[in-house]
C-alpha positions as a Markdown table, in Angstrom:
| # | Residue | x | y | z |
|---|---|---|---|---|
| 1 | Unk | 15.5 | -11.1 | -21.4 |
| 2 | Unk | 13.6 | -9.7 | -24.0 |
| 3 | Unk | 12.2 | -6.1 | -24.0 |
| 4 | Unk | 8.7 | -6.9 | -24.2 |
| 5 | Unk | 7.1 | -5.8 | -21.1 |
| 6 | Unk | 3.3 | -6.9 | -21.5 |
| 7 | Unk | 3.9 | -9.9 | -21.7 |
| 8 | Unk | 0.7 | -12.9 | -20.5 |
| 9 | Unk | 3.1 | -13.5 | -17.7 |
| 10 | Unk | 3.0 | -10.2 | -16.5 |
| 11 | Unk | -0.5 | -9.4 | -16.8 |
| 12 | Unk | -1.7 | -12.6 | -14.7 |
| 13 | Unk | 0.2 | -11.0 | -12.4 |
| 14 | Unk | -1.4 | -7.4 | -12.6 |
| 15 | Unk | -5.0 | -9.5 | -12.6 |
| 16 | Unk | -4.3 | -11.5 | -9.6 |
| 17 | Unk | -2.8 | -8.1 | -7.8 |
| 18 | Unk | -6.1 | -6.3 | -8.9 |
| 19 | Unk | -8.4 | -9.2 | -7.0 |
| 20 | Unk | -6.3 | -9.1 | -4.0 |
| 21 | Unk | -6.4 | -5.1 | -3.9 |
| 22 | Unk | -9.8 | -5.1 | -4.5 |
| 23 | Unk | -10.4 | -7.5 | -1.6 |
| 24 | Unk | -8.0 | -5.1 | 0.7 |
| 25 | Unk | -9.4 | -1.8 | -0.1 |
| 26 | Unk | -13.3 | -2.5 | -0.3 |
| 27 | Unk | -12.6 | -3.2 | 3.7 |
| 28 | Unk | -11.3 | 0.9 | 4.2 |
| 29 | Unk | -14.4 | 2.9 | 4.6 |
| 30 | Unk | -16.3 | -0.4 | 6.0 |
| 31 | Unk | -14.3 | -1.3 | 9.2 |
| 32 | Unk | -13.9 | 2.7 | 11.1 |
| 33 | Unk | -17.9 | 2.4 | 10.6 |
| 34 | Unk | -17.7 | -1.4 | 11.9 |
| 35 | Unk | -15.5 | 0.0 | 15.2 |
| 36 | Unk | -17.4 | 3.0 | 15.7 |
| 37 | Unk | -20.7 | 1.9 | 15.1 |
| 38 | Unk | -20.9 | -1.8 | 15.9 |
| 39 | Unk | -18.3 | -2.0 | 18.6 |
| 40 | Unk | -19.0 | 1.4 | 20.1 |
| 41 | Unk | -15.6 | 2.8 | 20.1 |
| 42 | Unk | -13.7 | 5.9 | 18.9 |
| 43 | Unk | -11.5 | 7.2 | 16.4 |
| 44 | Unk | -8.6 | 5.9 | 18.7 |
| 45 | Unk | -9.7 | 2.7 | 18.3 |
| 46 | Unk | -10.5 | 2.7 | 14.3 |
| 47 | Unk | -6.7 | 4.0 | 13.8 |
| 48 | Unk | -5.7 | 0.6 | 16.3 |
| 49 | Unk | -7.7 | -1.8 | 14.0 |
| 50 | Unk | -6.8 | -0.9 | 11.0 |
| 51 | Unk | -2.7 | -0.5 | 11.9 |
| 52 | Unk | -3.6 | -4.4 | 13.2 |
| 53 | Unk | -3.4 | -5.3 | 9.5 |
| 54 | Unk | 0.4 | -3.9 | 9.9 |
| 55 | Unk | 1.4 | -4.7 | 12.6 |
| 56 | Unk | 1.3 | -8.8 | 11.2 |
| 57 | Unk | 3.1 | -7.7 | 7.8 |
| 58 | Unk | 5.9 | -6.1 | 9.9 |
| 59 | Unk | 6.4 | -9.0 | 11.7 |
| 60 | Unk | 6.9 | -11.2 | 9.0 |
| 61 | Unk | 7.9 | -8.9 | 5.8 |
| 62 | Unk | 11.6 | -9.5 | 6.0 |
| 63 | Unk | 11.3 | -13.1 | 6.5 |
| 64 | Unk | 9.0 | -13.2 | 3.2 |
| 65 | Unk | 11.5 | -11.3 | 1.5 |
| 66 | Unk | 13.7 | -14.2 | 2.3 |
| 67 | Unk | 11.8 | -16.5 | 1.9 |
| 68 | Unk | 11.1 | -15.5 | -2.0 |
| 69 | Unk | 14.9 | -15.3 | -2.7 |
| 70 | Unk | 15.2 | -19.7 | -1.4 |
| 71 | Unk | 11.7 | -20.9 | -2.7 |
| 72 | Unk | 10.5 | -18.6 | -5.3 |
| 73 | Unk | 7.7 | -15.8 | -5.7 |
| 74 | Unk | 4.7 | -18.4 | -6.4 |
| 75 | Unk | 4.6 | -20.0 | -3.3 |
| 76 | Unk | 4.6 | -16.2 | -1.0 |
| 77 | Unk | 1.3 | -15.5 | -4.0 |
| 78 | Unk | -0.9 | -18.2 | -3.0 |
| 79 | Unk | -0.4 | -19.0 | 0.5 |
| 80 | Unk | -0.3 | -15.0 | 1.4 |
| 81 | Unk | -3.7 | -14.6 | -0.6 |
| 82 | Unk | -5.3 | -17.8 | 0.7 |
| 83 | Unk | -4.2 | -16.6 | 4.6 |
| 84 | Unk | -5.7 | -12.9 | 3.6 |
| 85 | Unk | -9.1 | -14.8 | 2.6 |
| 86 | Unk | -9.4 | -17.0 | 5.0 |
| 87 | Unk | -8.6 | -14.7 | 7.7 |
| 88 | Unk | -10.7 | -12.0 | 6.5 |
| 89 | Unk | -13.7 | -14.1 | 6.5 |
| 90 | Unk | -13.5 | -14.5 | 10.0 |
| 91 | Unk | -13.5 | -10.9 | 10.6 |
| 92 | Unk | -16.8 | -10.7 | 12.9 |
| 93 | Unk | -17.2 | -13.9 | 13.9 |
| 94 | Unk | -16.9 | -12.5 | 17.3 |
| 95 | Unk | -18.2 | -9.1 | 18.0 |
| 96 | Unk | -15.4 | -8.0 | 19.9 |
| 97 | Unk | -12.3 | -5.1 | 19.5 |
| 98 | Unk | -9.8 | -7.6 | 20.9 |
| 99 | Unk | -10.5 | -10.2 | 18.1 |
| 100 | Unk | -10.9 | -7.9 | 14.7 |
| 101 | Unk | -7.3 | -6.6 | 15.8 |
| 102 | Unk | -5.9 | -10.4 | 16.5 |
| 103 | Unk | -7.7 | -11.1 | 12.9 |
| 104 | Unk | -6.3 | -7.8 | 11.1 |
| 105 | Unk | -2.6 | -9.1 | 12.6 |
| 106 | Unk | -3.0 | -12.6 | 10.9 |
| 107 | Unk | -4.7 | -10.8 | 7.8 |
| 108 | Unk | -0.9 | -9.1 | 7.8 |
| 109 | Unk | 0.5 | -12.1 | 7.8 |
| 110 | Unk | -0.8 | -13.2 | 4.4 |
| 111 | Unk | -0.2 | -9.7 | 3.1 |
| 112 | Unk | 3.7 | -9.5 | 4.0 |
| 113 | Unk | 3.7 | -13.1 | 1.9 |
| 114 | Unk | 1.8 | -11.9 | -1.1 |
| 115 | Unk | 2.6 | -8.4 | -1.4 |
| 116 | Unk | 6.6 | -9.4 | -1.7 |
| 117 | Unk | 6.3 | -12.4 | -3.7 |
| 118 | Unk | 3.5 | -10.7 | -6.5 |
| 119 | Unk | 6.2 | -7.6 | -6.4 |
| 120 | Unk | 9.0 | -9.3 | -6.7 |
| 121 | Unk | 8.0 | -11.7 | -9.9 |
| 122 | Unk | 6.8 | -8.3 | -11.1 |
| 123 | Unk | 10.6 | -7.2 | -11.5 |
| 124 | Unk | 11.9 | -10.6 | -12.3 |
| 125 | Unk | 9.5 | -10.1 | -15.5 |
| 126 | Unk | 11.0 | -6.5 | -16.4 |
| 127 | Unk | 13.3 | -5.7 | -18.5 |
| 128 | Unk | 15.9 | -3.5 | -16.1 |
| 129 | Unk | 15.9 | -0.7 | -18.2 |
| 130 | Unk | 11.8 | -0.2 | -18.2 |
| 131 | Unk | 11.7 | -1.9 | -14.5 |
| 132 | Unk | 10.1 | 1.5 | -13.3 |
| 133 | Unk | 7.7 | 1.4 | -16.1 |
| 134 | Unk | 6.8 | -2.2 | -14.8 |
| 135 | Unk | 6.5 | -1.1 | -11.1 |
| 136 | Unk | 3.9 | 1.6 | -12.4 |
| 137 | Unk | 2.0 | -0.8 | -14.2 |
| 138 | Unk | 1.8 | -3.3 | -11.3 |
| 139 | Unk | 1.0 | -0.4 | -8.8 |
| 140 | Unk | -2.5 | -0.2 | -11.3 |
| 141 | Unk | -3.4 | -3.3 | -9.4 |
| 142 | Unk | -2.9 | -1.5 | -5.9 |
| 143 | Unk | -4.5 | 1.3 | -6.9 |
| 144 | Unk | -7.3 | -0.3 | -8.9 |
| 145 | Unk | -8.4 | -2.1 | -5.9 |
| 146 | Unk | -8.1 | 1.6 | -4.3 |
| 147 | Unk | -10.4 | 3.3 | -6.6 |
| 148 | Unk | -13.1 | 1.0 | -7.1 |
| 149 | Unk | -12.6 | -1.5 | -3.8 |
| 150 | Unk | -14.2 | 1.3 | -1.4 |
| 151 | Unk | -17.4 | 1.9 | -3.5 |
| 152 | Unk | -17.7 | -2.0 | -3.5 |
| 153 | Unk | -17.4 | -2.1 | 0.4 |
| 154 | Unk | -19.8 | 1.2 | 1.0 |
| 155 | Unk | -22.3 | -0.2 | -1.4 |
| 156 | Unk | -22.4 | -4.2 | 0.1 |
| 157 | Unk | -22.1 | -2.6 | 3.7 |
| 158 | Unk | -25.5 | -0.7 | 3.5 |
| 159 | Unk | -27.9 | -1.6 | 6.2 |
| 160 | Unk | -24.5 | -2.9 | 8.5 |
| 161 | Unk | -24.4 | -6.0 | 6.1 |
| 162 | Unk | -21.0 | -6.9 | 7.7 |
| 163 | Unk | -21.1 | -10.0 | 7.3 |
| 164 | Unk | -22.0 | -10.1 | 3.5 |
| 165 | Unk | -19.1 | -7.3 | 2.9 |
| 166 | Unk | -16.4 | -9.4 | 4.7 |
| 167 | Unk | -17.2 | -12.2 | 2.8 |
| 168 | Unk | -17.2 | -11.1 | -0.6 |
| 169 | Unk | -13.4 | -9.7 | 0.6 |
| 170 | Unk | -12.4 | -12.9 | 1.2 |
| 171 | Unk | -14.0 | -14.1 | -1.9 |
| 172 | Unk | -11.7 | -11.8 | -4.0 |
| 173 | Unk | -8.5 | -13.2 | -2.1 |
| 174 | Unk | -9.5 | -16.5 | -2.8 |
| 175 | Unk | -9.6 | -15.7 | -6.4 |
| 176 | Unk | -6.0 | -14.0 | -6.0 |
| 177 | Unk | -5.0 | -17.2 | -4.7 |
| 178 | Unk | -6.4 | -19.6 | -7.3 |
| 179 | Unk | -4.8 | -17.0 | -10.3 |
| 180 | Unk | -1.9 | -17.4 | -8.3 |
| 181 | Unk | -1.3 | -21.2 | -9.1 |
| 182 | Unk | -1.3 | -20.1 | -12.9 |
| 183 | Unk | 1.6 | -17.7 | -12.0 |
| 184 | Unk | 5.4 | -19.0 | -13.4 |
| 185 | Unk | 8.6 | -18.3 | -11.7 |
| 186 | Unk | 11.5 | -16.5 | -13.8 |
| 187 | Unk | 15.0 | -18.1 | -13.6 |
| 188 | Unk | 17.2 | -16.4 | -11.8 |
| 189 | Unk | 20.6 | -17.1 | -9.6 |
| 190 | Unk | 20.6 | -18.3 | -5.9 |
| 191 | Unk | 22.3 | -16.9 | -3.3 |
| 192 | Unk | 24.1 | -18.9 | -0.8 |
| 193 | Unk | 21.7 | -19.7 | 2.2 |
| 194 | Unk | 24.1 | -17.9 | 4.8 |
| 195 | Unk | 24.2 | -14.5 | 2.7 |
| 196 | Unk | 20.8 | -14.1 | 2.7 |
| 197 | Unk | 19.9 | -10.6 | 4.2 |
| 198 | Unk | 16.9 | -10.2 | 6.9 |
| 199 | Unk | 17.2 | -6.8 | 6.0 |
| 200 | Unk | 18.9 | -5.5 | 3.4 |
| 201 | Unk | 20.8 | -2.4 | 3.4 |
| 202 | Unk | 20.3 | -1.1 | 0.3 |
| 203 | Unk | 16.5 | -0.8 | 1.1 |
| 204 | Unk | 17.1 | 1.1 | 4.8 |
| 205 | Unk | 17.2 | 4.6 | 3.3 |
| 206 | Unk | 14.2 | 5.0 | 0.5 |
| 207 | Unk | 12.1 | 2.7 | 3.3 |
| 208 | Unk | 12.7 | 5.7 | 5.9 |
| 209 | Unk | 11.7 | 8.2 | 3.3 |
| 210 | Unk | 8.8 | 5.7 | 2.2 |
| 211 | Unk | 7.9 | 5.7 | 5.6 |
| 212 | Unk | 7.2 | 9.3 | 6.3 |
| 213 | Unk | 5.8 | 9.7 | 2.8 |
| 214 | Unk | 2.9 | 7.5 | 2.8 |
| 215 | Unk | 2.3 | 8.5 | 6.6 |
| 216 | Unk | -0.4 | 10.9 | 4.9 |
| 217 | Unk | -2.2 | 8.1 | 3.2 |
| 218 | Unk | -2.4 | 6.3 | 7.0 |
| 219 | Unk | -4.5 | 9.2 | 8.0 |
| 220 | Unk | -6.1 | 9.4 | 4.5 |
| 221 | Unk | -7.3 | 6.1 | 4.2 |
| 222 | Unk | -9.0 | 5.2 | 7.9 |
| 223 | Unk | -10.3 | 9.1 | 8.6 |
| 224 | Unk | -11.9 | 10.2 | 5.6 |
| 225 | Unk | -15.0 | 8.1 | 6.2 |
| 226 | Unk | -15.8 | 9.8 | 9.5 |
| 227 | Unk | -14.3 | 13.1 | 8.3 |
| 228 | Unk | -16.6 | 13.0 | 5.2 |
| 229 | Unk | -20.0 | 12.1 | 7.7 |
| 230 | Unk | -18.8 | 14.8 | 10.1 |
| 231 | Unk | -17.4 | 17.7 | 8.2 |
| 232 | Unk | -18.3 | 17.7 | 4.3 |
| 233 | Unk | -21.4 | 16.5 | 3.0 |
| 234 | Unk | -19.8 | 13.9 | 0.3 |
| 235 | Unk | -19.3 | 10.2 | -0.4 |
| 236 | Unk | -16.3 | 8.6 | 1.5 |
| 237 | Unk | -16.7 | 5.9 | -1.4 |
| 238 | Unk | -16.5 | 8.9 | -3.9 |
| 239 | Unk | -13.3 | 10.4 | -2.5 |
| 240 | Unk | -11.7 | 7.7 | -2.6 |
| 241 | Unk | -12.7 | 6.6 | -6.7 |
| 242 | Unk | -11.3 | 10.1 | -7.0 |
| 243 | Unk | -8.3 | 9.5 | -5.6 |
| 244 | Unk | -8.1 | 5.8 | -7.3 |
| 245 | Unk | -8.9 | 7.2 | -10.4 |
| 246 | Unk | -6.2 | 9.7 | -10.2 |
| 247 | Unk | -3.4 | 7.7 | -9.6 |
| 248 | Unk | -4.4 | 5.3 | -12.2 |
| 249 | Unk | -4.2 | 7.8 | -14.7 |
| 250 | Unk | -0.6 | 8.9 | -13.7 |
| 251 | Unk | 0.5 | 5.5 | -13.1 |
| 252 | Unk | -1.2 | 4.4 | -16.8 |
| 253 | Unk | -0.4 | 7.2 | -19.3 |
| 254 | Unk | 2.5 | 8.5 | -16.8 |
| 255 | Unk | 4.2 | 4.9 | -16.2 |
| 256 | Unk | 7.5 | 5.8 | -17.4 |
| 257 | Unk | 8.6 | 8.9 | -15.6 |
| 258 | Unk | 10.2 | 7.7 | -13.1 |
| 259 | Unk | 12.8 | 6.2 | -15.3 |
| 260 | Unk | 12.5 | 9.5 | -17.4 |
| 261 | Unk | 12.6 | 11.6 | -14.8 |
| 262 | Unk | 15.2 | 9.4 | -12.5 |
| 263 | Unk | 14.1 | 7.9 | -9.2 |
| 264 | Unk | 15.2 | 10.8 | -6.8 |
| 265 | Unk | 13.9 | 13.6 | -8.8 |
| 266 | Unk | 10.4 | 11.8 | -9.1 |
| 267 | Unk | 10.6 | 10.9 | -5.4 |
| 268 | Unk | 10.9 | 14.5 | -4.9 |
| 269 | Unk | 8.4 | 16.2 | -6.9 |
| 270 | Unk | 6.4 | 13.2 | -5.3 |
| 271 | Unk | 6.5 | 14.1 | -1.8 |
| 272 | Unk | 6.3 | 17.4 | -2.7 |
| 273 | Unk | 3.2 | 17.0 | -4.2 |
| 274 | Unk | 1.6 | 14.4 | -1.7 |
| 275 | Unk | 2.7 | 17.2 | 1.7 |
| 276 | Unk | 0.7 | 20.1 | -0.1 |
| 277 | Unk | -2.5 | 17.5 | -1.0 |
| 278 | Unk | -3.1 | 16.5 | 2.4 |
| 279 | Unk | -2.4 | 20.2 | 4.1 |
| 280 | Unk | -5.0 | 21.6 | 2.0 |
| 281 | Unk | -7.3 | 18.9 | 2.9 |
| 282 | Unk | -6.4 | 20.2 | 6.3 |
| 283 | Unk | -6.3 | 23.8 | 6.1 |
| 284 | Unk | -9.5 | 24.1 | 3.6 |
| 285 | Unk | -12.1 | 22.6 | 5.6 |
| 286 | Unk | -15.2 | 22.7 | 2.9 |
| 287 | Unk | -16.1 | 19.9 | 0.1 |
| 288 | Unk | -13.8 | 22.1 | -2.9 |
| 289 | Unk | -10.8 | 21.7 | -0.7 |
| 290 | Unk | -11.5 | 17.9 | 0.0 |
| 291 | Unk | -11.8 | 17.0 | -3.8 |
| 292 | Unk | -8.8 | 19.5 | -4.4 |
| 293 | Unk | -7.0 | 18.7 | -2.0 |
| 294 | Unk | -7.3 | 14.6 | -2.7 |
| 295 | Unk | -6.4 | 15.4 | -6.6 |
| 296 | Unk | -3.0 | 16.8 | -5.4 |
| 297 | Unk | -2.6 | 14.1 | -3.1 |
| 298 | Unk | -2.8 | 11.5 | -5.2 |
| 299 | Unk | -0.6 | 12.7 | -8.1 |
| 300 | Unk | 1.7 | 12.7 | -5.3 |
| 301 | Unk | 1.2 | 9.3 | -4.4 |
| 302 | Unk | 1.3 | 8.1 | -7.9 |
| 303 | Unk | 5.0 | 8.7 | -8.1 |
| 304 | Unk | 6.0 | 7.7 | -4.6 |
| 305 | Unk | 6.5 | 4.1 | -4.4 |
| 306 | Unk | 7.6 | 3.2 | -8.0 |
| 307 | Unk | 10.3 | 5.9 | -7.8 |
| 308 | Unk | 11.6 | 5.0 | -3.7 |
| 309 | Unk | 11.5 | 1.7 | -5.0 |
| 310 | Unk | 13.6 | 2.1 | -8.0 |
| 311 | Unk | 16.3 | 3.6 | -5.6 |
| 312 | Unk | 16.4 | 0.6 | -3.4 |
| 313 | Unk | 16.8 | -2.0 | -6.6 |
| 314 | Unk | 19.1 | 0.4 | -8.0 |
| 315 | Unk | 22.1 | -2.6 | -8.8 |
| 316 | Unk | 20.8 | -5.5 | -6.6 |
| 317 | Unk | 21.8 | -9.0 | -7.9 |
| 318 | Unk | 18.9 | -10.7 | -8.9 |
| 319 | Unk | 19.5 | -13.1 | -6.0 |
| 320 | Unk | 18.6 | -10.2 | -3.8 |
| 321 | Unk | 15.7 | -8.5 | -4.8 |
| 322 | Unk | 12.9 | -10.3 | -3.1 |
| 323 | Unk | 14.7 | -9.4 | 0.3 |
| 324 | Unk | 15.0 | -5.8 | -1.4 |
| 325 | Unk | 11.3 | -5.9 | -1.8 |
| 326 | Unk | 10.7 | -7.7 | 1.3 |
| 327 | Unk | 12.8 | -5.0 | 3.5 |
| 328 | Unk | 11.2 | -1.8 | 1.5 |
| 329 | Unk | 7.9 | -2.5 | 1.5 |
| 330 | Unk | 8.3 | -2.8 | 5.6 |
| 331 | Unk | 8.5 | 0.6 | 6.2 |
| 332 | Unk | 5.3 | 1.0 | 3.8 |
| 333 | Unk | 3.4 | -1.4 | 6.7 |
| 334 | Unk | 5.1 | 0.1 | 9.5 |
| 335 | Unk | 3.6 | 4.0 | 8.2 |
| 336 | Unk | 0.3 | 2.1 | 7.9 |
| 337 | Unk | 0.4 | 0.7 | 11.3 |
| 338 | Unk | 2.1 | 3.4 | 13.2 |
| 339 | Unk | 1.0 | 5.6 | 11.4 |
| 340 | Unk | -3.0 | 4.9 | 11.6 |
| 341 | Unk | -2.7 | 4.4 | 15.4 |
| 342 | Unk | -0.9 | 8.1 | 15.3 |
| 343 | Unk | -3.2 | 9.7 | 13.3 |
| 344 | Unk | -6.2 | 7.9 | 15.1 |
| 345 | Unk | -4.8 | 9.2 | 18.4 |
| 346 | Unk | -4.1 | 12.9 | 17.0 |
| 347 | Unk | -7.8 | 12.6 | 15.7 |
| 348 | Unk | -8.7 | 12.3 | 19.1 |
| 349 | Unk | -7.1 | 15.5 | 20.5 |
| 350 | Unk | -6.8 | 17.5 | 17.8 |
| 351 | Unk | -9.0 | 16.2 | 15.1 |
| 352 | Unk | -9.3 | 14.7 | 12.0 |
| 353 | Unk | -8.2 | 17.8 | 10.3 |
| 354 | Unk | -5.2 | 18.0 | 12.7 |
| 355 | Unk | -4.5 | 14.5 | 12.2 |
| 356 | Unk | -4.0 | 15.6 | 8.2 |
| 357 | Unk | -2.1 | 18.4 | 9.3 |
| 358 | Unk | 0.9 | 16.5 | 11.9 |
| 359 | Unk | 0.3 | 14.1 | 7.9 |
| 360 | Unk | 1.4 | 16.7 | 5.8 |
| 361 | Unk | 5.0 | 17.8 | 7.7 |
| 362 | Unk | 5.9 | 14.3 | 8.0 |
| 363 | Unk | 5.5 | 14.1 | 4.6 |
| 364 | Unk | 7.8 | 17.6 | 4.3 |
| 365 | Unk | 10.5 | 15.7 | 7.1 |
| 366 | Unk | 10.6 | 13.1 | 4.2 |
| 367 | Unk | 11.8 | 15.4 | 1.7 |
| 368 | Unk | 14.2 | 16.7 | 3.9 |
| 369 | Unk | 15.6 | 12.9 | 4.5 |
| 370 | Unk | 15.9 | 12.0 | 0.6 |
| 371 | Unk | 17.1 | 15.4 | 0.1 |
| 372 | Unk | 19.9 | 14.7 | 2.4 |
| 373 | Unk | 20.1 | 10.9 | 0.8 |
| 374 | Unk | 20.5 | 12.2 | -2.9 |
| 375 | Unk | 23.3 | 14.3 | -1.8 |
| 376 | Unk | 24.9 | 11.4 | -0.2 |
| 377 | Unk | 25.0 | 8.5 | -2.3 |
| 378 | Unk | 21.9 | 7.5 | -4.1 |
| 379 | Unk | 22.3 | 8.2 | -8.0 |
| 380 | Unk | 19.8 | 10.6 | -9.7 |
| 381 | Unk | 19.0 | 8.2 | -11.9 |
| 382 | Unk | 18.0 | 4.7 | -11.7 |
């Protein structure tokens, strides 16, 4: 394979990511207002909608992962994005709790398909020596569609312009899913049908630590729209271009240091960083510790998933790595889900700021974990 990285190939697949994303994350400060305001429910409620999404990827994650290693990346692109869009644009048809969770769970459907498949043909287009580079690259898509996806939502929303602002999300997975059919698979070897893992033990360990790591960003992402309208006097839609913006930059002009750096050493400083970000958002209760806080945060986040991912890849046959993938990036949905119901129901005793708090030492029991994994068996560098 040649050591070009940047290749056409690769940056349809960066584009397509970047429309889905953006279709996903415009959604994040628009549905807690949708539950509380339109549905007439609580914080407890917002954290059970949104984990909904998660709760569908979960279910069928490992079985995409398997699915990509028999029949190829392509087909897990276009059929996840065109179940995201057409899912999504049903999303208020009835004006009921009940139905946008049962839509969020098939909305997770599509996701667990795309989200392994666009991944995976990611590092089947990467050089294995810059495959962390790569990862950062491709992550500009997710957090692209982070940064400028909530500002789209906040501004369409307006007046309660559901409607309007669920369509134009589906819009942006159907256009994932057309750029999808211009995608190309990589050759690669098979594995033998009755060897294919459901879930793959190489991936159990950095998914565990994955899993208490991004538990911050499930609190992050669903509260900060009420916790901006009821503590601070700032733009949910601006926090969160803050944070996009952020991570961007590390993830841009920073792409290569988890390979520098080596995967457990990035994933350290990583959680590190992410822990004390969302405890000072916690602990400094004003608009200066929201922005300062988030900053923090979100160089923390920047390094998380390329570098937990480089440890689960680290020596997988090529005829693995979409069930790799697919395995991994289950304990990213099943922090998102559990971890937004949690947060939504500590919200509700405790408070939002409490909810960051219980956030921040699961993040600090995830350092303990790969801590404790490093020492074991995982190499420094991958």
């Amino acid at each position: 394979m040649s050591s070009r990285l940047l290749t056409p190939r690769f940056v349809l697949v960066v584009a397509c990511g970047l429309s889905y994303f953006l279709a996903l994350s415009m959604l994040t400060p628009v549905l807690p207002h949708y539950v509380e305001d339109q549905l007439g429910y609580g914080t407890l409620a917002v954290g059970v909608a949104v984990g909904g999404f998660a709760v569908g990827a979960v279910i069928l994650r490992t079985y995409a992962g398997r699915l990509g290693d028999r029949l190829g990346r392509r087909v897990l692109i276009v059929f996840g994005a065109l179940i995201v869009a057409v899912s999504t644009l049903f999303y208020g048809l009835v004006h009921a709790l009940w139905w946008l969770i049962a839509m969020r769970v098939v909305t997770g459907f599509g996701e667990a398909g795309f989200f392994v498949g666009a991944a995976t043909m990611i590092t089947d287009l990467s050089p294995p020596e810059r495959r962390g580079e790569a990862v950062s690259y491709w992550s500009v898509a997710v957090y692209g569609g982070l940064a400028f996806g909530p500002a789209l939502g906040e501004a369409l929303r307006g007046n309660d312009r559901y409607t309007l602002t669920f369509a134009v999300s589906a819009a942006l997975a159907a256009v994932a899913c057309v750029l999808g059919l211009f995608t190309r698979e990589v050759p690669r070897e098979h594995a033998p049908v009755e060897r294919a893992p459901l879930w793959h033990r190489a991936a159990i360990r950095p998914g565990m630590v994955l899993f208490l790591g991004l538990f911050p960003l499930a609190a992050f992402g669903p509260l900060i729209p009420l916790y901006t309208d009821k503590t601070v006097d700032v733009s949910a839609g601006g926090v969160f271009l803050l944070y996009g913006t952020v991570v961007l930059a590390v993830r841009i002009f920073g792409a290569r240091i988890p390979d520098r750096m080596g995967a457990a050493r990035a994933g350290l400083v990583a959680l590190i960083l992410s822990g004390i970000g969302i405890s000072i958002i916690a602990l400094w209760a004003n608009v200066a510790g929201l922005l300062v806080g988030t900053v923090v945060f979100a160089i923390g986040m920047s390094l998380l998933y390329p570098a937990l991912l480089l440890l689960a890849l680290f020596g997988i046959k090529d005829s693995e790595r979409a069930s790799v993938v697919g395995t991994f990036s289950s304990f990213f949905d099943l922090s998102q889900g559990f971890g937004a119901a949690l947060a939504g129901a500590v919200a509700a005793i405790a408070g939002i700021r409490g909810a960051f708090a219980v956030a921040g030492v699961a993040c600090f029991v995830g350092l303990a974990l790969l801590r404790a994994s490093v020492k074991r068996a995982v190499p420094v560098a991958a």
